[in-house]
PyMOL Python script that loads the backbone (N, CA, C, O; Angstrom):
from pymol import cmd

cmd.read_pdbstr("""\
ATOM      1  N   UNK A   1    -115.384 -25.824  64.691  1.00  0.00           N
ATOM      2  CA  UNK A   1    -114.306 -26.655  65.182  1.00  0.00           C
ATOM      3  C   UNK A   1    -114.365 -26.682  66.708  1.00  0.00           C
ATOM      4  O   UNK A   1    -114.505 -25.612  67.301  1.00  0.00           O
ATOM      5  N   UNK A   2    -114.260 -27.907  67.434  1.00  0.00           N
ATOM      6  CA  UNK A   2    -114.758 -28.109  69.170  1.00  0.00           C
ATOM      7  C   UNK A   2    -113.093 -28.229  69.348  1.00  0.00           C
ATOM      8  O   UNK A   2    -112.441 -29.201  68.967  1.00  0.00           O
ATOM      9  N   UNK A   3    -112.716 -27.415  69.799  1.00  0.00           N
ATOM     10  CA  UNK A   3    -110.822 -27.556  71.027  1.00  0.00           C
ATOM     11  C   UNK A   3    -111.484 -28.677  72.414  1.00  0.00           C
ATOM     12  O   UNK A   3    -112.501 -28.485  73.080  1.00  0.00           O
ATOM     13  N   UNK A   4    -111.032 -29.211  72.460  1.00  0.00           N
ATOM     14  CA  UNK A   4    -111.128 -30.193  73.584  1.00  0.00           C
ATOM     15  C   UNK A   4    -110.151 -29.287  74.805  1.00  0.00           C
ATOM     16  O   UNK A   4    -108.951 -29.089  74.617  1.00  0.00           O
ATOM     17  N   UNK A   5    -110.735 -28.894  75.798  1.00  0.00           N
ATOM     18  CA  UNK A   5    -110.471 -28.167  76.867  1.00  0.00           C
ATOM     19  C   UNK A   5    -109.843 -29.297  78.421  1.00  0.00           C
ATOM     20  O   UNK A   5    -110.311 -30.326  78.908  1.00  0.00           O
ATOM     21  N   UNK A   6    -108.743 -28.543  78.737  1.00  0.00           N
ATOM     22  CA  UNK A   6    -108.416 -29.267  80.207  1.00  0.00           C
ATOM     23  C   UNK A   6    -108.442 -28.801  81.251  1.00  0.00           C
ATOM     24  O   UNK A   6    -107.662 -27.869  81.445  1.00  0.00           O
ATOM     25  N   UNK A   7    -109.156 -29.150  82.142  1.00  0.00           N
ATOM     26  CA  UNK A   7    -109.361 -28.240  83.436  1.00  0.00           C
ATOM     27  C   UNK A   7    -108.159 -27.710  84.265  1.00  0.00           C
ATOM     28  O   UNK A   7    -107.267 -28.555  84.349  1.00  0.00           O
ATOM     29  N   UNK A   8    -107.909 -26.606  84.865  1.00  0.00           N
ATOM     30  CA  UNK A   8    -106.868 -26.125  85.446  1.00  0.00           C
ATOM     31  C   UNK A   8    -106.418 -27.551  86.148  1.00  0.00           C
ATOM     32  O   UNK A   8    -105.461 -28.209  85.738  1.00  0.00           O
ATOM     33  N   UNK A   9    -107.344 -27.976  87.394  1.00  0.00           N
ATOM     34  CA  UNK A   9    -107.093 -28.807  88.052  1.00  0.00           C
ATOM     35  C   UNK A   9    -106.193 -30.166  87.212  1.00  0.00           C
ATOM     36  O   UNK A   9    -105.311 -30.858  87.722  1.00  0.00           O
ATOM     37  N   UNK A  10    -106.648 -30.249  86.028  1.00  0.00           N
ATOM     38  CA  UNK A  10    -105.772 -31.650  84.976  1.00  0.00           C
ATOM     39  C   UNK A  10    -104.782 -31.357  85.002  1.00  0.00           C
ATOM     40  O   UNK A  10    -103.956 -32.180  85.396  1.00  0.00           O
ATOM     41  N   UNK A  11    -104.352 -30.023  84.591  1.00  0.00           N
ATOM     42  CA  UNK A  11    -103.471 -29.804  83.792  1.00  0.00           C
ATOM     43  C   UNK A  11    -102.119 -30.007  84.714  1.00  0.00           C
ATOM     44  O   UNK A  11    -101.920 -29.626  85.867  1.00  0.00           O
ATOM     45  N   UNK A  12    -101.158 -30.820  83.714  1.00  0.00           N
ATOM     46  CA  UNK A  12    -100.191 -31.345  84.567  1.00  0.00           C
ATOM     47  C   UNK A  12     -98.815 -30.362  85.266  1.00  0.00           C
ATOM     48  O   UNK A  12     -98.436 -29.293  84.787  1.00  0.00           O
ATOM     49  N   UNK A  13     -98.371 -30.872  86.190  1.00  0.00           N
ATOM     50  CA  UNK A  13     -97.476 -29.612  86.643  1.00  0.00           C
ATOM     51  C   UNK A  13     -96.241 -30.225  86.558  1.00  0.00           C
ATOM     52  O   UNK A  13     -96.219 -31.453  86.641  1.00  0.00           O
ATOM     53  N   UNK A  14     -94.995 -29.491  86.376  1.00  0.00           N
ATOM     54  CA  UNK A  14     -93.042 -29.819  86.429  1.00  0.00           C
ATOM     55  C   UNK A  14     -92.759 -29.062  87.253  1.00  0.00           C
ATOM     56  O   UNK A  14     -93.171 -27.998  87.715  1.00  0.00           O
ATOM     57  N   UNK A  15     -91.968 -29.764  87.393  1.00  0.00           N
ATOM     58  CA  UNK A  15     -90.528 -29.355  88.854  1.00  0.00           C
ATOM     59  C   UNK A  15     -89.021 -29.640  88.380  1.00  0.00           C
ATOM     60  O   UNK A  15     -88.367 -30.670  88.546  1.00  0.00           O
ATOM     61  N   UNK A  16     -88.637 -28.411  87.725  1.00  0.00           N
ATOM     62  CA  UNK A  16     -86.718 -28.846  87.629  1.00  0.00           C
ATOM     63  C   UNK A  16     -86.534 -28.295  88.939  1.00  0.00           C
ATOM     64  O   UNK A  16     -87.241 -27.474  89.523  1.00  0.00           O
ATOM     65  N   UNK A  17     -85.329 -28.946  89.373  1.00  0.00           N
ATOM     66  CA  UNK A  17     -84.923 -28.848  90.786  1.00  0.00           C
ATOM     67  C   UNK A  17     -83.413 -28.336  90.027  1.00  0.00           C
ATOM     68  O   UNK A  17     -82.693 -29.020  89.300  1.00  0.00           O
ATOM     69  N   UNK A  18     -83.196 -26.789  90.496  1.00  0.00           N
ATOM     70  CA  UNK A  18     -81.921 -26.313  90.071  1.00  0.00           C
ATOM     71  C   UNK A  18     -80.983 -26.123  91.285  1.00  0.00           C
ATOM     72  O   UNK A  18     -79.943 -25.624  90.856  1.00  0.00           O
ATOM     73  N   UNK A  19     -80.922 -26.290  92.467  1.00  0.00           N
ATOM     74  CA  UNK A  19     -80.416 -26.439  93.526  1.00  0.00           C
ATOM     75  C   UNK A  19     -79.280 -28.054  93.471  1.00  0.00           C
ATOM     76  O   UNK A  19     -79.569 -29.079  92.853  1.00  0.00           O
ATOM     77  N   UNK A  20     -78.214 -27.862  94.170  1.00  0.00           N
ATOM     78  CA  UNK A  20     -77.356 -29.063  94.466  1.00  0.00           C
ATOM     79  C   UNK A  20     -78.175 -29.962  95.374  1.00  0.00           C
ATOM     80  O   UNK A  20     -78.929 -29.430  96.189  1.00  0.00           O
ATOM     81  N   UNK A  21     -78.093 -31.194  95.303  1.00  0.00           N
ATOM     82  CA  UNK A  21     -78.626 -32.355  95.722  1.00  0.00           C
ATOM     83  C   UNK A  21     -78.202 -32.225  97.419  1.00  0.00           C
ATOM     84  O   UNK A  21     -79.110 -32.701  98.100  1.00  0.00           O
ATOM     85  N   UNK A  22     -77.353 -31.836  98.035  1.00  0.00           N
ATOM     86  CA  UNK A  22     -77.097 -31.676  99.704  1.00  0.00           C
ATOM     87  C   UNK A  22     -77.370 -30.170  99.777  1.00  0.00           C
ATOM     88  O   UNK A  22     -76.747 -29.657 100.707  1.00  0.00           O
ATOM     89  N   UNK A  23     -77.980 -29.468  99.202  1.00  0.00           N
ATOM     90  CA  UNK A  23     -78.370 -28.065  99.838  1.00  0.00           C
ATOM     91  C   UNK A  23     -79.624 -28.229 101.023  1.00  0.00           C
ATOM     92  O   UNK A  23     -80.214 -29.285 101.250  1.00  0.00           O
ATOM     93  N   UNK A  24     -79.821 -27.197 101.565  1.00  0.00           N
ATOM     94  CA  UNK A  24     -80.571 -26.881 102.770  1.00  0.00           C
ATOM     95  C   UNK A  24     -81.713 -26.844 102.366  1.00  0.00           C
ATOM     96  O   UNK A  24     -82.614 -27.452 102.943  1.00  0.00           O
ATOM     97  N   UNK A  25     -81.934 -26.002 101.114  1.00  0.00           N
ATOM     98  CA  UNK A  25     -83.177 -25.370 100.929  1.00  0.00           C
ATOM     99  C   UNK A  25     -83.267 -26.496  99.515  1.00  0.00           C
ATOM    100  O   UNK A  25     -82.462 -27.427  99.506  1.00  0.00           O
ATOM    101  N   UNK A  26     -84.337 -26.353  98.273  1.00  0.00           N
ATOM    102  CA  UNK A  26     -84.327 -26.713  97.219  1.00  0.00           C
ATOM    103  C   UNK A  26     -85.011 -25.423  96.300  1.00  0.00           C
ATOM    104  O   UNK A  26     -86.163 -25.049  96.521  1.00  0.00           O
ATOM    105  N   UNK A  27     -84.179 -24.820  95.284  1.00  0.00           N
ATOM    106  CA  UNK A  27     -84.361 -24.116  94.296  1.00  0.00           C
ATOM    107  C   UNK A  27     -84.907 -25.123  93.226  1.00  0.00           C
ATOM    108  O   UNK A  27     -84.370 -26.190  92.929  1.00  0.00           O
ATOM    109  N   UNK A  28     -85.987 -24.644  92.730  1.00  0.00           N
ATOM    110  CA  UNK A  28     -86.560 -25.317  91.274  1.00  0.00           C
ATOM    111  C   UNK A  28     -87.634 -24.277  90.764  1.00  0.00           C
ATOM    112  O   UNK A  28     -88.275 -23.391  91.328  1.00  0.00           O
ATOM    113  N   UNK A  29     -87.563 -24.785  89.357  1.00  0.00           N
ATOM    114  CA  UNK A  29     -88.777 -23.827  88.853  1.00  0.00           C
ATOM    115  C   UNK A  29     -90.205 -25.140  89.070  1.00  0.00           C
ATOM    116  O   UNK A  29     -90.202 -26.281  89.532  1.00  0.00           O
ATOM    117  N   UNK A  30     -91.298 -24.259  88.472  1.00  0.00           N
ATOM    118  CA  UNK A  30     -92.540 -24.701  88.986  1.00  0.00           C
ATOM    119  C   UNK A  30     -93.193 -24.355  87.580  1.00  0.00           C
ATOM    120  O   UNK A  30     -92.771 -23.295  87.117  1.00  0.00           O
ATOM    121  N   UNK A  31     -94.207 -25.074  86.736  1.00  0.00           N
ATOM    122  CA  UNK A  31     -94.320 -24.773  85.440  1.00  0.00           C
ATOM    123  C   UNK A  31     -96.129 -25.870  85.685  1.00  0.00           C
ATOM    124  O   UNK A  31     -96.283 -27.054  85.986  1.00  0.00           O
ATOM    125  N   UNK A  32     -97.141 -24.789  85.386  1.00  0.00           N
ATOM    126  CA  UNK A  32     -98.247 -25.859  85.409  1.00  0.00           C
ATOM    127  C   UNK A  32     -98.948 -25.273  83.584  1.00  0.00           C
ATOM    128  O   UNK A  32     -99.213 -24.240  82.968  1.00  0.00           O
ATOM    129  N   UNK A  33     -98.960 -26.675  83.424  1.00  0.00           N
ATOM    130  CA  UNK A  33     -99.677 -26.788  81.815  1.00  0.00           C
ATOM    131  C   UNK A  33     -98.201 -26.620  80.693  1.00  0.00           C
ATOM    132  O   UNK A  33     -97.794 -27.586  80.048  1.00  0.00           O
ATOM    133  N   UNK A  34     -97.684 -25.538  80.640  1.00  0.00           N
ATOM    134  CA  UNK A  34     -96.143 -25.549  80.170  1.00  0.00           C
ATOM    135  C   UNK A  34     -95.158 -25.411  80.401  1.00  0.00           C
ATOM    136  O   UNK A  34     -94.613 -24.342  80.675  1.00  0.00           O
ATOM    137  N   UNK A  35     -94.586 -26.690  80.335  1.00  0.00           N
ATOM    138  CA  UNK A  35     -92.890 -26.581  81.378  1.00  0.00           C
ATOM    139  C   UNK A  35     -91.905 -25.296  80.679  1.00  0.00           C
ATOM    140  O   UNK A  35     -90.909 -24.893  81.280  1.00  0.00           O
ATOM    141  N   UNK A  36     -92.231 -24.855  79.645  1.00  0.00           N
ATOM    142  CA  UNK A  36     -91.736 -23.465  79.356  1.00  0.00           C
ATOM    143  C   UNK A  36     -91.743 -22.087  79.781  1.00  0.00           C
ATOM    144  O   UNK A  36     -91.038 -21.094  79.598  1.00  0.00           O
ATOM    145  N   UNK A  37     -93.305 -22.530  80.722  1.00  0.00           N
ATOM    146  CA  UNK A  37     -93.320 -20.942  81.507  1.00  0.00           C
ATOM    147  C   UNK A  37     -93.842 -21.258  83.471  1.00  0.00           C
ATOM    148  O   UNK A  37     -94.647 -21.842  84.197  1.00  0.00           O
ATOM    149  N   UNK A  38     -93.015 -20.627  83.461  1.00  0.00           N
ATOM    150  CA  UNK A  38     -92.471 -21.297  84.833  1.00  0.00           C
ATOM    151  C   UNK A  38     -92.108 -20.017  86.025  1.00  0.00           C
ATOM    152  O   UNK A  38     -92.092 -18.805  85.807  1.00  0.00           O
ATOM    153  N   UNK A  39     -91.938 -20.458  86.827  1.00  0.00           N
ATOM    154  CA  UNK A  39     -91.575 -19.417  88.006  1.00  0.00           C
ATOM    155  C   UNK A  39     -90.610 -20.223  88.731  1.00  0.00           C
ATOM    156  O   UNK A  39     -90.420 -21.436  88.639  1.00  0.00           O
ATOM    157  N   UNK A  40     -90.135 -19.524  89.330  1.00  0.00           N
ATOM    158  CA  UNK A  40     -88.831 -20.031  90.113  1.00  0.00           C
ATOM    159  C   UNK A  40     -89.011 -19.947  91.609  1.00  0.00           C
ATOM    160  O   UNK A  40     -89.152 -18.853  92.156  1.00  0.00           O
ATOM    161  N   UNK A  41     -89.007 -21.291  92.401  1.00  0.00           N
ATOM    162  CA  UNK A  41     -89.328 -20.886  93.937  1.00  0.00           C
ATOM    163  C   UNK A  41     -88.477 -21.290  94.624  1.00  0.00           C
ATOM    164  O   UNK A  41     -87.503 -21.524  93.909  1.00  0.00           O
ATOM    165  N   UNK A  42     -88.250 -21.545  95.783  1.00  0.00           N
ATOM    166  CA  UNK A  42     -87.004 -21.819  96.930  1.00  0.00           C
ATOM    167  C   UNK A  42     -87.740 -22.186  98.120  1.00  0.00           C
ATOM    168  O   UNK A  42     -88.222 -21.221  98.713  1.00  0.00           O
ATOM    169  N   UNK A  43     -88.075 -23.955  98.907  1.00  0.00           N
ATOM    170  CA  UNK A  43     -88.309 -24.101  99.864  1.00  0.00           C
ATOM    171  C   UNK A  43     -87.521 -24.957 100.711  1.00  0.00           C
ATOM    172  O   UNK A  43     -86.597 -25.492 100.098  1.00  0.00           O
ATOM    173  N   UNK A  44     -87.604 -25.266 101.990  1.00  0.00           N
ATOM    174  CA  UNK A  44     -87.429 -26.099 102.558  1.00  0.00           C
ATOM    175  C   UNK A  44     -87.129 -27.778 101.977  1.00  0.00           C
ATOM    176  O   UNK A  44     -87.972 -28.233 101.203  1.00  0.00           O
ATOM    177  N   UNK A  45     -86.009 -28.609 102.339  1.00  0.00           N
ATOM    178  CA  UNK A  45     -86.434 -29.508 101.926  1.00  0.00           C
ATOM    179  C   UNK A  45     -88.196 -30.311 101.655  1.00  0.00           C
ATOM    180  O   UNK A  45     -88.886 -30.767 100.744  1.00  0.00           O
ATOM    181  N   UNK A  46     -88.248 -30.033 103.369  1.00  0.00           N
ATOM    182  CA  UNK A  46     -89.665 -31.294 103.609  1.00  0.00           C
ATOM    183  C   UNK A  46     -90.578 -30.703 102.897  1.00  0.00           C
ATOM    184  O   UNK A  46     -91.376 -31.317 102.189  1.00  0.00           O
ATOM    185  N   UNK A  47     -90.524 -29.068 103.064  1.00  0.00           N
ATOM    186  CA  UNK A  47     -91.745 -28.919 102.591  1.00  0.00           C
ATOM    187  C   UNK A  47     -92.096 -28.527 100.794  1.00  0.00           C
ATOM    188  O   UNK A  47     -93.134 -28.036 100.350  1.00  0.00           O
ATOM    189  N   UNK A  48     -90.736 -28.974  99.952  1.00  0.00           N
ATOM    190  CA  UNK A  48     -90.542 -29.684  98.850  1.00  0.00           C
ATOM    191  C   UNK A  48     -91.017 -30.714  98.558  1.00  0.00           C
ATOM    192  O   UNK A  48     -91.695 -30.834  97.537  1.00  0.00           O
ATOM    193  N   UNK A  49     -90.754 -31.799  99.463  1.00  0.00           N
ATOM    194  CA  UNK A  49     -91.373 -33.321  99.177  1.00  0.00           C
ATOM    195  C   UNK A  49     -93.204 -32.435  98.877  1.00  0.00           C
ATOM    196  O   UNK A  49     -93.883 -32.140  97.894  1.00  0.00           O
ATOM    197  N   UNK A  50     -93.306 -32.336 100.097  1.00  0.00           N
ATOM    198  CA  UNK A  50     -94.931 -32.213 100.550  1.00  0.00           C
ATOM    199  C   UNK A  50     -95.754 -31.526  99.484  1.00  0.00           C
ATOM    200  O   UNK A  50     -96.959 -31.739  99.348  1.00  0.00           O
ATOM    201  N   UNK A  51     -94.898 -30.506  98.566  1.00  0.00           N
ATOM    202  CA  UNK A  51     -95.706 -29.506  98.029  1.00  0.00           C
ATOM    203  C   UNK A  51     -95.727 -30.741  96.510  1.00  0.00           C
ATOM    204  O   UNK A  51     -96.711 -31.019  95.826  1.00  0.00           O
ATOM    205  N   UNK A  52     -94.220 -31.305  96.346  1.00  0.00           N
ATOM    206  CA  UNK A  52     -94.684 -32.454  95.068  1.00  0.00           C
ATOM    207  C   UNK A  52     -95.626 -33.343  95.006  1.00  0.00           C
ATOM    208  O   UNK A  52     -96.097 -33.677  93.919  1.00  0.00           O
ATOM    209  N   UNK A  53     -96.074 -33.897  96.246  1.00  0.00           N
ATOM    210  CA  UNK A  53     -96.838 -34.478  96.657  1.00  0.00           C
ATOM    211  C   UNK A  53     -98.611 -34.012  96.192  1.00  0.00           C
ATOM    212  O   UNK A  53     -99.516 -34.473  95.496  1.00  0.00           O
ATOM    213  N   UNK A  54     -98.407 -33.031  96.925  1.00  0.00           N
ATOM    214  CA  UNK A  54     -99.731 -31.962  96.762  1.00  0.00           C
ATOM    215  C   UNK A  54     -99.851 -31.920  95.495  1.00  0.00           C
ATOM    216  O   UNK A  54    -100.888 -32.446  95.093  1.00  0.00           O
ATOM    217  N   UNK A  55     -99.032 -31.399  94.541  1.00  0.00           N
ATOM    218  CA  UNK A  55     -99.268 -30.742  93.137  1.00  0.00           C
ATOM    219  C   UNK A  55     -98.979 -31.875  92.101  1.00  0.00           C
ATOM    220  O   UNK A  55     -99.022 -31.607  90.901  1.00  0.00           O
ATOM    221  N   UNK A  56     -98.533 -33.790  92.764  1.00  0.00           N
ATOM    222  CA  UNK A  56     -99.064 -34.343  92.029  1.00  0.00           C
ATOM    223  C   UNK A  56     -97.514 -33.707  90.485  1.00  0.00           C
ATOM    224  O   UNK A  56     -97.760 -33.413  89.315  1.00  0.00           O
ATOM    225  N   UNK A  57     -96.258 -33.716  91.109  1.00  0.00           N
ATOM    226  CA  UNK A  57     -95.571 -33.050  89.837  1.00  0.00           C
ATOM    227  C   UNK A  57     -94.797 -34.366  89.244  1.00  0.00           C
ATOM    228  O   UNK A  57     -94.488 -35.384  89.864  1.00  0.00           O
ATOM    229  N   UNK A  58     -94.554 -34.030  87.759  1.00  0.00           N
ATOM    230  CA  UNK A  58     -93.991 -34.490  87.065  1.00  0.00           C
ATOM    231  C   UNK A  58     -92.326 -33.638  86.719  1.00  0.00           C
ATOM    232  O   UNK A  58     -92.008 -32.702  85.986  1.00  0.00           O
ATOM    233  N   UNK A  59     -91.461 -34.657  87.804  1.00  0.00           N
ATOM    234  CA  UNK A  59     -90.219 -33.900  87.338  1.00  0.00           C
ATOM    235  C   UNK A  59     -89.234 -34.125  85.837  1.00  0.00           C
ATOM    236  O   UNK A  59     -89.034 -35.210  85.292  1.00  0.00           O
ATOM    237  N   UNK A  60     -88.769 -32.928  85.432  1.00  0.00           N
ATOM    238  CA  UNK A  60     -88.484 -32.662  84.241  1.00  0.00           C
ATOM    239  C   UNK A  60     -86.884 -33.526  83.994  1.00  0.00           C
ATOM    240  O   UNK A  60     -85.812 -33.317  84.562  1.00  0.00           O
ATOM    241  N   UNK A  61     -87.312 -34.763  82.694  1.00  0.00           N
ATOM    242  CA  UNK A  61     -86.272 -35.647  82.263  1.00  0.00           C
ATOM    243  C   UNK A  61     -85.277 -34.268  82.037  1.00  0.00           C
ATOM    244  O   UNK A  61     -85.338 -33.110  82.451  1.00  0.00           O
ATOM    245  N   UNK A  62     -84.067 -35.228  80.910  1.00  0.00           N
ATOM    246  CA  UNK A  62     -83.040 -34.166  80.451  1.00  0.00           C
ATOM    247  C   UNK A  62     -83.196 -33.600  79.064  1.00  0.00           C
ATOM    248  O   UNK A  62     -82.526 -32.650  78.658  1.00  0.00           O
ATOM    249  N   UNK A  63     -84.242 -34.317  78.257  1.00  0.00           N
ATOM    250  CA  UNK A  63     -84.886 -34.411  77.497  1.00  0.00           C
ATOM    251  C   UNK A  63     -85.495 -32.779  77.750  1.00  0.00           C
ATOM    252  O   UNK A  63     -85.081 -31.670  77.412  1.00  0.00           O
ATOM    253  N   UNK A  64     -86.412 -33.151  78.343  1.00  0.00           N
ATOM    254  CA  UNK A  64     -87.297 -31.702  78.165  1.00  0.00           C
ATOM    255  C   UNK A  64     -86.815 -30.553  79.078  1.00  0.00           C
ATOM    256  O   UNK A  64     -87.511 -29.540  79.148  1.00  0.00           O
ATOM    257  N   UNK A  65     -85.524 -30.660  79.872  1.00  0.00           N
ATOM    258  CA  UNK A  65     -84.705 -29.453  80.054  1.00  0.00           C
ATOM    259  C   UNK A  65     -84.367 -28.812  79.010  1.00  0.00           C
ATOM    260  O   UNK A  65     -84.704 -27.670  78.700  1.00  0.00           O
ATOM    261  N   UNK A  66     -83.550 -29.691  78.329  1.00  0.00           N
ATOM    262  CA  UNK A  66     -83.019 -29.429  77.391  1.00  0.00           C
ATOM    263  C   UNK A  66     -83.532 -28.413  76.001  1.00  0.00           C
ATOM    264  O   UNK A  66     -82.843 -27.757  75.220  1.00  0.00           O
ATOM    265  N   UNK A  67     -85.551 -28.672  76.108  1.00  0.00           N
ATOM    266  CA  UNK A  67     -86.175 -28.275  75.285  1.00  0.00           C
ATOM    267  C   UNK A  67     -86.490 -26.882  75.705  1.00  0.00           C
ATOM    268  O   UNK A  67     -86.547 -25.886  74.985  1.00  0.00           O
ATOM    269  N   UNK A  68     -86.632 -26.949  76.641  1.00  0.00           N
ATOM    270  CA  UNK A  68     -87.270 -25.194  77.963  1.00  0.00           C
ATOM    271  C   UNK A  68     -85.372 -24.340  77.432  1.00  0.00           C
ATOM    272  O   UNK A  68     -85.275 -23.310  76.766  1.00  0.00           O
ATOM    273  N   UNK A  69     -84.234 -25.111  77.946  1.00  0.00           N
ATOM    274  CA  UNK A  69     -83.225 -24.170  77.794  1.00  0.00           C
ATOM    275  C   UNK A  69     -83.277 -23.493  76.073  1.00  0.00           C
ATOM    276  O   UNK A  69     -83.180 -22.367  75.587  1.00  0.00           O
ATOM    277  N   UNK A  70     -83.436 -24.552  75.669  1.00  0.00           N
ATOM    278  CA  UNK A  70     -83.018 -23.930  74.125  1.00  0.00           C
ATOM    279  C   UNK A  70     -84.167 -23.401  73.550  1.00  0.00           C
ATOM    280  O   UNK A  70     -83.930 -22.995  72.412  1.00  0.00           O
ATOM    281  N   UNK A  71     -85.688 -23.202  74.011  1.00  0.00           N
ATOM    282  CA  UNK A  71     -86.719 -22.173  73.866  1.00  0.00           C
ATOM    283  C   UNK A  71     -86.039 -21.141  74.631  1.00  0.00           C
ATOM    284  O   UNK A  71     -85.709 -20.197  73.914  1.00  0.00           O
ATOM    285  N   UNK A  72     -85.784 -21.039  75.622  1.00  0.00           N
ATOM    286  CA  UNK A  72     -85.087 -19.645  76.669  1.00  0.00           C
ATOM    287  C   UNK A  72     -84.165 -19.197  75.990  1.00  0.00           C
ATOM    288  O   UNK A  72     -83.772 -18.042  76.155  1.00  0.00           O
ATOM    289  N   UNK A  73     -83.539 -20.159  74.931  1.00  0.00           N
ATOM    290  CA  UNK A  73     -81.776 -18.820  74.416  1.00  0.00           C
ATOM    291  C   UNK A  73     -82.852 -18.285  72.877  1.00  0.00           C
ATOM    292  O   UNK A  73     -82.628 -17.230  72.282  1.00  0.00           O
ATOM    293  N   UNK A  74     -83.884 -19.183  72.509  1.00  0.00           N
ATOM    294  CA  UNK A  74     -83.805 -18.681  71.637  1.00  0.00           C
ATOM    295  C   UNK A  74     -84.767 -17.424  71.609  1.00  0.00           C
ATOM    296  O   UNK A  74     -84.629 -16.603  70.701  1.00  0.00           O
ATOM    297  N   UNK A  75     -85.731 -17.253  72.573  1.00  0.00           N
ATOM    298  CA  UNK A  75     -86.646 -16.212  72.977  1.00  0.00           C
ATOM    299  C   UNK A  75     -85.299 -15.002  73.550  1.00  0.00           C
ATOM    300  O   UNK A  75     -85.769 -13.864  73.567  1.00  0.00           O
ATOM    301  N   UNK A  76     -84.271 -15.028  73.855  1.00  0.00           N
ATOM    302  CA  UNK A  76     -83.749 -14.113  74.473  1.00  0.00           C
ATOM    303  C   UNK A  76     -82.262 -13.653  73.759  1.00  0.00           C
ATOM    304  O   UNK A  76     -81.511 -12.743  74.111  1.00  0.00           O
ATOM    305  N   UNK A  77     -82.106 -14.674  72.562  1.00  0.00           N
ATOM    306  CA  UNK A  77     -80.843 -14.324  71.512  1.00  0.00           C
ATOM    307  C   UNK A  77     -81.806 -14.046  70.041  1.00  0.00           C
ATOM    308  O   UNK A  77     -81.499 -13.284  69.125  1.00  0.00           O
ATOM    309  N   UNK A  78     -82.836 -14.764  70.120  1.00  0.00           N
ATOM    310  CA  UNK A  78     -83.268 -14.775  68.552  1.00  0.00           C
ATOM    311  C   UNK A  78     -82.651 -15.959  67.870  1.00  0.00           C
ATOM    312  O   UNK A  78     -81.675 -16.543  68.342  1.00  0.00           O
ATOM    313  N   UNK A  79     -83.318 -16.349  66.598  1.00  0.00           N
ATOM    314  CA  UNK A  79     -83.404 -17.537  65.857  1.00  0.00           C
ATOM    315  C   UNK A  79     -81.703 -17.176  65.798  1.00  0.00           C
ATOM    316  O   UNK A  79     -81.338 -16.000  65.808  1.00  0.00           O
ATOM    317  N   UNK A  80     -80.448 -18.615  65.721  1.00  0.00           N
ATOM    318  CA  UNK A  80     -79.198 -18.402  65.442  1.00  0.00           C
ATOM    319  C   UNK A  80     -79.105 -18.148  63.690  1.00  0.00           C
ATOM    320  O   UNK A  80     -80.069 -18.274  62.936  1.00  0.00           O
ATOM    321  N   UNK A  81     -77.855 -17.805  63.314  1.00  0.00           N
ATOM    322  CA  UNK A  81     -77.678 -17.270  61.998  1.00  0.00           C
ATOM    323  C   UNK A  81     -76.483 -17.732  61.519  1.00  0.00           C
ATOM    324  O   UNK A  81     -75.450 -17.929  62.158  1.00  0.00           O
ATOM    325  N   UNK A  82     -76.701 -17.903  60.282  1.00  0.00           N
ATOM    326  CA  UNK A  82     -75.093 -18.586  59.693  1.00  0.00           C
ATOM    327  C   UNK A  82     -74.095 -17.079  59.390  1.00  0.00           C
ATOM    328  O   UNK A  82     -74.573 -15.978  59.115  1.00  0.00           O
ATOM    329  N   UNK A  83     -72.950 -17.332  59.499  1.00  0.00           N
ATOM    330  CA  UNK A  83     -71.750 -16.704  59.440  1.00  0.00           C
ATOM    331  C   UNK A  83     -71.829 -16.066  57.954  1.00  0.00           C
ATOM    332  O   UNK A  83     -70.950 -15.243  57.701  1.00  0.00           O
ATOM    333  N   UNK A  84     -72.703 -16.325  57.018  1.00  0.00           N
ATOM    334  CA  UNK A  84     -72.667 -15.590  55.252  1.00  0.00           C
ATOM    335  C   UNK A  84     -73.674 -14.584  55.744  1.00  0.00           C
ATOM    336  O   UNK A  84     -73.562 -13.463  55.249  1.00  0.00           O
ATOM    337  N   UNK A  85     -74.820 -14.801  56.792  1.00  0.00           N
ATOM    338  CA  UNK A  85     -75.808 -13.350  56.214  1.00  0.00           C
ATOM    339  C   UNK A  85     -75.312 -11.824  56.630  1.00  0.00           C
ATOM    340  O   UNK A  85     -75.954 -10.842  56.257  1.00  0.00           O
TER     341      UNK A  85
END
""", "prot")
cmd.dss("prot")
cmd.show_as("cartoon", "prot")
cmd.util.cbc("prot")
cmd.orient("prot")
């Protein structure tokens, strides 16, 4: 069986921006290949633009927030459970 392989360089990168829209700085996570695993950084505005620019990012709809939060509760609560077991 041949896996069809993507080069680091392909592989696409996300940016949630978790910071307020008039802050100083911009808080966002940074996620390359899976917007699920991610690191969290803090720069400068400009040099926010510049680094999206550079890395070419794809920022994260509400859609696939939505998908990263509810992988995160469920990696850190466990699968939810009905009220009989």
């Amino acid at each position: 069986m041949t896996q069809a392989t993507t080069s680091f360089e392909q592989m696409p990168r996300y940016v949630r921006v978790r910071s307020e829209p008039d802050a100083a700085f911009v808080e966002f996570d940074f996620a390359i290949g899976y917007p699920d695993l991610f690191v969290e950084l803090v720069l400068p505005r400009t040099a926010f633009a510049s680094f999206c620019a550079t890395n070419r990012v794809r920022h994260m709809d509400a859609a696939m927030a939505a998908a990263v939060d509810a992988d995160m509760q469920k990696w850190r609560y466990g699968e939810s459970r009905d009220a009989d077991d």
